[in-house]
C-alpha positions in Angstrom: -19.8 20.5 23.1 -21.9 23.0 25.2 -19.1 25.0 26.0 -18.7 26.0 22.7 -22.1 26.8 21.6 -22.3 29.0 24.4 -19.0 30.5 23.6 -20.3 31.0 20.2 -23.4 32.6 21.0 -21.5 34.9 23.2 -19.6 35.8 20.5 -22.0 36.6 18.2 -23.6 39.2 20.8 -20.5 41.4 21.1 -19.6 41.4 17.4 -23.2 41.9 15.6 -21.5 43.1 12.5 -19.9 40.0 11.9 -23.1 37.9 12.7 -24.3 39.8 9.6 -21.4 39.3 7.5 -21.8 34.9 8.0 -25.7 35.3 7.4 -25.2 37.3 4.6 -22.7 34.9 3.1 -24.8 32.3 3.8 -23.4 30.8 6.3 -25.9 28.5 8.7 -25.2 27.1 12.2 -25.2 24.0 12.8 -28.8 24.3 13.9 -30.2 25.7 11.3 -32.8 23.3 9.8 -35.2 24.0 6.6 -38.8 22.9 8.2 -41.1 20.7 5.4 -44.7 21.8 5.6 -46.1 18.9 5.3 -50.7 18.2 5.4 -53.1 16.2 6.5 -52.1 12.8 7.6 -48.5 13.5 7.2 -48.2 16.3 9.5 -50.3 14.5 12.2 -48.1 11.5 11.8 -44.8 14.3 12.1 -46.1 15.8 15.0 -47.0 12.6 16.8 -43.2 11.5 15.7 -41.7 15.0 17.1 -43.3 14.3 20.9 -41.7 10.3 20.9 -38.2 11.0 19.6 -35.3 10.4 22.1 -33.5 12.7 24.4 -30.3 11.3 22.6 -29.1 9.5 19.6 -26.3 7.4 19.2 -25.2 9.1 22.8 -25.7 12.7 21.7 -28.1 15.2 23.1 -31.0 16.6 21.5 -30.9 20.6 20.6 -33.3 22.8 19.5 -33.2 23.8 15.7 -33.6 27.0 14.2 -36.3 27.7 13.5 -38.9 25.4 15.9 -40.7 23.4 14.4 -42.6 20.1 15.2 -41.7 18.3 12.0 -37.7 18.9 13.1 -35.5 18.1 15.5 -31.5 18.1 16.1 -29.1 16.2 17.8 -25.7 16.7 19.1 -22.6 19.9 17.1 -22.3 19.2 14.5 -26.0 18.5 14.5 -27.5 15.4 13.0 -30.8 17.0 11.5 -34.0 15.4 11.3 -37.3 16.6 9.4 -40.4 14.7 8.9 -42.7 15.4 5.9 -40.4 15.6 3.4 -41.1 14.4 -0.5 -40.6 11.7 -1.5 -36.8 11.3 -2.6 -36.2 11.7 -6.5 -34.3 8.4 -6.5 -37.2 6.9 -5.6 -39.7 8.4 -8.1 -40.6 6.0 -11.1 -39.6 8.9 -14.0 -37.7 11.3 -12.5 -34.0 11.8 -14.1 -32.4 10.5 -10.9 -34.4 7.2 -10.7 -33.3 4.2 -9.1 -34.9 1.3 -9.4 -32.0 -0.3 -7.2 -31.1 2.2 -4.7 -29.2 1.7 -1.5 -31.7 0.7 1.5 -31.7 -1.2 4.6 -33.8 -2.3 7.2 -32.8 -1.0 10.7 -35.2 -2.2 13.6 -38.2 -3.0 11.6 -38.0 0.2 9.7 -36.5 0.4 5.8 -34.3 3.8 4.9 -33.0 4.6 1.8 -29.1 5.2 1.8 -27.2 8.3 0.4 -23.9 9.5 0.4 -22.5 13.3 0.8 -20.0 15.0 1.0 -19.7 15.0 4.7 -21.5 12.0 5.7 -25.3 10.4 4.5 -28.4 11.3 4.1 -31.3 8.7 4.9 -34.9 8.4 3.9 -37.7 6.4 5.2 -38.9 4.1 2.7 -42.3 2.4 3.0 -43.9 4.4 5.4 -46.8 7.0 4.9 -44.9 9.9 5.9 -40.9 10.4 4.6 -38.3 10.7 7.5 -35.2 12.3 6.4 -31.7 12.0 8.7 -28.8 13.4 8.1 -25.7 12.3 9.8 -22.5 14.0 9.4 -19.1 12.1 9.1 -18.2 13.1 12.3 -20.4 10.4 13.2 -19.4 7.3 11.4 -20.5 4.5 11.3 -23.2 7.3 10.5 -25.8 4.7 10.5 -25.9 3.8 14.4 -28.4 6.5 15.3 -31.1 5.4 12.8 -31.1 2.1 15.4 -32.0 5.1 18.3 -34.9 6.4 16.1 -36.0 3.2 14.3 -39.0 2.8 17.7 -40.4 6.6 17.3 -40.6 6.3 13.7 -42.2 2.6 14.0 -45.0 3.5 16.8 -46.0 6.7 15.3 -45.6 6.4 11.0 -47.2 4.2 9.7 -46.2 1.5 7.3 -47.6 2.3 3.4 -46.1 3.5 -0.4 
């Protein structure tokens, strides 16, 4: 897995042009992971998150996304992606047009996530807590729910339980 990071990276330094090219097309390493801004409560509850979150998930290592940030974190190639301080899913919002008032969710370890499926692999959402925890697991991974089970005690001790 290493191997070819590193192989990549090399890469990229002797052919800039092409670099440009996939950015350009937009293109993303695996990496690559849109940072929420979240305030006040949330982000001290992300931050707090950020420093207890395992070394590895589900037996991958962690890696460091693109750009730093303390509200995400990665895990393994092709990365599962975590960010912390998200809004609250649409599914899950009394009028919006993609309400559910029966979505999929499950309990893992004491904490409830809400299910979603994608094209490669799921999505989950904290439910229930005062800051929203979003995972995304690729296929790659399935049973794509086994690394919630390695996060479930971060996200207990350090986000609280609320609506």
């Amino acid at each position: 897995m290493l191997g070819r990071v590193t192989s990549a990276r090399r890469r990229y330094l002797t052919l800039p042009l092409l670099t440009v090219a996939f950015a350009a097309a937009g293109c993303a390493a695996s990496g690559d992971v849109a940072a929420p801004a979240p305030t006040g409560e949330a982000a001290r509850y992300c931050r707090a998150l950020h420093k207890e979150l395992p070394r590895t998930v589900d037996g991958l290592k962690r890696g460091s996304p693109e750009p730093v940030s303390d509200f995400t974190a990665i895990w393994g190639d092709p990365a599962v992606k975590l960010r912390c301080g998200v809004p609250k899913p649409d599914v899950l919002r009394h009028g919006s047009e993609h309400y559910n008032p029966n979505p999929d969710a499950a309990e893992v370890n004491g904490v409830g996530w809400l299910f979603e499926k994608r094209d490669d692999g799921y999505r989950f959402t904290t439910v229930l807590r005062k800051a929203h925890v979003e995972v995304t697991v690729p296929a790659a991974y399935a049973p794509e729910v086994d690394v919630l089970t390695d996060l479930a005690d971060a996200v207990r001790r350090t986000v609280p339980k609320g609506v």
